[in-house]
ROLO-813444 format. One record per residue (C-alpha): residue in three letters; x, y, z. Coordinates in steps of 0.25 Angstrom, whole numbers, padded with zeros to 4 digits, always signed. Example, Ala and Ser with C-alpha at 12.3 -4.5 7.8 and 13.67 -1.06 7.14 Angstrom:
<nodes>
ALA+0049-0018+0031SER+0055-0004+0029
</nodes>
This chain:
<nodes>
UNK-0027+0091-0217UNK-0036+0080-0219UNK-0048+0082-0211UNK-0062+0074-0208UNK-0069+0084-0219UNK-0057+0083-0229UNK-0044+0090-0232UNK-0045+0103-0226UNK-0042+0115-0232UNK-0040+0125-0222UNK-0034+0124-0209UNK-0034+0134-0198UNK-0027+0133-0184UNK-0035+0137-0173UNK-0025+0134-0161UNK-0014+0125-0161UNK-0021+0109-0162UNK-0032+0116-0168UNK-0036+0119-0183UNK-0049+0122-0189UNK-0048+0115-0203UNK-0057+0118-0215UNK-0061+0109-0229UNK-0068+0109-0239UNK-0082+0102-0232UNK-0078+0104-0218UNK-0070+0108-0207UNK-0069+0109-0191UNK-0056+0108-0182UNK-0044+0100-0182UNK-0036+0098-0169UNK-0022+0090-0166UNK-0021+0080-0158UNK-0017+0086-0146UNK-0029+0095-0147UNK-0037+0084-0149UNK-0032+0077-0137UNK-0035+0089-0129UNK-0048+0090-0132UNK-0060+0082-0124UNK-0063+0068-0128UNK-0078+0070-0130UNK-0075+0080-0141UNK-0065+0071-0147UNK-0075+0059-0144UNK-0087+0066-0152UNK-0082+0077-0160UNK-0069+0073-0167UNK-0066+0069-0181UNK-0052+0063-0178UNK-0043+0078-0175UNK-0057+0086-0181UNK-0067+0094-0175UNK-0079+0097-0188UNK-0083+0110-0189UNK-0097+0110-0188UNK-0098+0105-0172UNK-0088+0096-0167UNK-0079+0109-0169UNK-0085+0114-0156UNK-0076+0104-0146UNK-0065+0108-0152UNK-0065+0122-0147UNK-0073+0117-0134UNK-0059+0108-0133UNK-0049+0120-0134UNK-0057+0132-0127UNK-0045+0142-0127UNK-0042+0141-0142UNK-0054+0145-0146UNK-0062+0160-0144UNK-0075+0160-0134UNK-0086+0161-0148UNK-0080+0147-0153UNK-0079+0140-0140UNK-0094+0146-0137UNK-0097+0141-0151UNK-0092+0128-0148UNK-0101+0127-0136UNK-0113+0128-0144UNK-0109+0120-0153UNK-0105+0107-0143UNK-0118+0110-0136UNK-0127+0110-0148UNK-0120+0100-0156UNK-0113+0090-0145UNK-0121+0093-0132UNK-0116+0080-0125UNK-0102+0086-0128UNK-0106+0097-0123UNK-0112+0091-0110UNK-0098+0083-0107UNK-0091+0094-0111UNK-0097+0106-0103UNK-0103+0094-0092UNK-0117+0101-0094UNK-0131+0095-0099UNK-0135+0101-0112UNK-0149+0101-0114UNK-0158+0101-0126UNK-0161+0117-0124UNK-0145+0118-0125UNK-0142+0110-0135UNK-0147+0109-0151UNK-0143+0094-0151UNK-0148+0090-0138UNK-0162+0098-0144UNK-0160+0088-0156UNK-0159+0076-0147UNK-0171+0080-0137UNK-0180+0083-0151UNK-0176+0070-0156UNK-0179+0062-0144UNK-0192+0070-0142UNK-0197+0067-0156UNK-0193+0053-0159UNK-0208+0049-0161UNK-0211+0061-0169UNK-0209+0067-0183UNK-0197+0075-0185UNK-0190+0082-0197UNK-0183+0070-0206UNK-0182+0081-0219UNK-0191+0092-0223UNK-0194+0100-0237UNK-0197+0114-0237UNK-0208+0121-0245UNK-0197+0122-0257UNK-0202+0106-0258UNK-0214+0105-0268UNK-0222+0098-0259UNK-0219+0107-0246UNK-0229+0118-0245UNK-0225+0132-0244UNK-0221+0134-0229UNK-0220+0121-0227UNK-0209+0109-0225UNK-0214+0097-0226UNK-0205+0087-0216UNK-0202+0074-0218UNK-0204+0069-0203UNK-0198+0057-0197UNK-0203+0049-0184UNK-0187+0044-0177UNK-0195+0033-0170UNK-0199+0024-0181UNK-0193+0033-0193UNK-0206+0038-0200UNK-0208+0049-0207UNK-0220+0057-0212UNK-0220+0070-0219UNK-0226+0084-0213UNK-0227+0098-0216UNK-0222+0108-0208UNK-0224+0124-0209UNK-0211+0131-0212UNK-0209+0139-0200UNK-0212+0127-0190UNK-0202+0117-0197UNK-0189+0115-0188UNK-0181+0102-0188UNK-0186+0097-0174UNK-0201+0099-0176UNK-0208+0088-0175UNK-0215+0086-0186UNK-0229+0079-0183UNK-0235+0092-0178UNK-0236+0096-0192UNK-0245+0090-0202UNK-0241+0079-0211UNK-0237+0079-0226UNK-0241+0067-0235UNK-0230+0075-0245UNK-0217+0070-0247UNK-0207+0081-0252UNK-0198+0069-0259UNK-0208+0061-0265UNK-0201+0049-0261UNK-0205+0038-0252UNK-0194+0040-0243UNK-0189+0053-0241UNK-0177+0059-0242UNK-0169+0065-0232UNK-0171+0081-0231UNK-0164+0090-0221UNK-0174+0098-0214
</nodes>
């Protein structure tokens, strides 16, 4: 079967119109048409790749979709996953209000609308990097208002990816030793 991630190379039926499907860099679930057709539109809508549900989120609706094919730990599983992940689905589907307390994603969204005019985490180096000091990672902070950035150093057990990072001092060290920096995950 030729699927969104490649040719797959295991496919396992998990109720009639449903299989999970495996390949080499990927996987997630496949469902027939008729399947598809059954399920809600705003899954479709957002989560679909043609017939293809990937394995990391969007494989949440599928279960969400076909609640008596699947055991009460994947569909609580699946819940979770759609409420951190897709909490606007989440909200239509379960006609609720997900709140940022609730909801990874909607904590994302508050944290970025909150710190727009502030420095955040853009990349980091930990003190593995030359320049770092030990218990230390210097952050390469970046303002979303006007796109600057500026470097700072941040103890160890204070650095998280939502801090914001001008309550720490600033660093005149750039880990890359380039003009531009380079883009680091933190």
């Amino acid at each position: 079967m030729i699927t969104p991630w490649g040719k797959s190379q295991h496919v396992e039926r998990h109720a009639e119109g449903i299989s999970f499907v495996s390949t080499a860099s990927h996987g997630g679930y496949h469902l027939s048409r008729k399947r598809l057709n059954q399920m809600p539109q705003y899954f479709r809508k957002e989560c679909a790749e043609g017939a293809f549900f990937e394995e990391d989120c969007c494989w949440c609706v599928v279960p969400l979709s076909f609640l008596a094919q699947f055991d009460d730990k994947t569909v609580e599983v699946a819940k979770n996953t759609l409420l951190n992940w897709f909490p606007d689905l989440y909200e239509l589907h379960n006609k609720t209000v997900v709140t940022p307390k609730m909801s990874m994603k909607r904590r994302e969204e508050q944290f970025r609308r909150e710190t727009v005019t502030k420095f955040v985490p853009r990349a980091c180096w930990g003190d593995w990097e030359e320049t770092t000091p030990k218990g230390f990672v210097t952050v390469l902070g970046e303002r979303k208002a006007d796109g600057a950035t500026k470097y700072f150093l941040v103890p160890d057990d204070k650095y998280h990816a939502q801090i914001v990072c001008d309550d720490f001092p600033e660093s005149n060290v750039n880990p890359t030793g380039r003009s531009k920096p380079r883009r680091v995950l933190c």
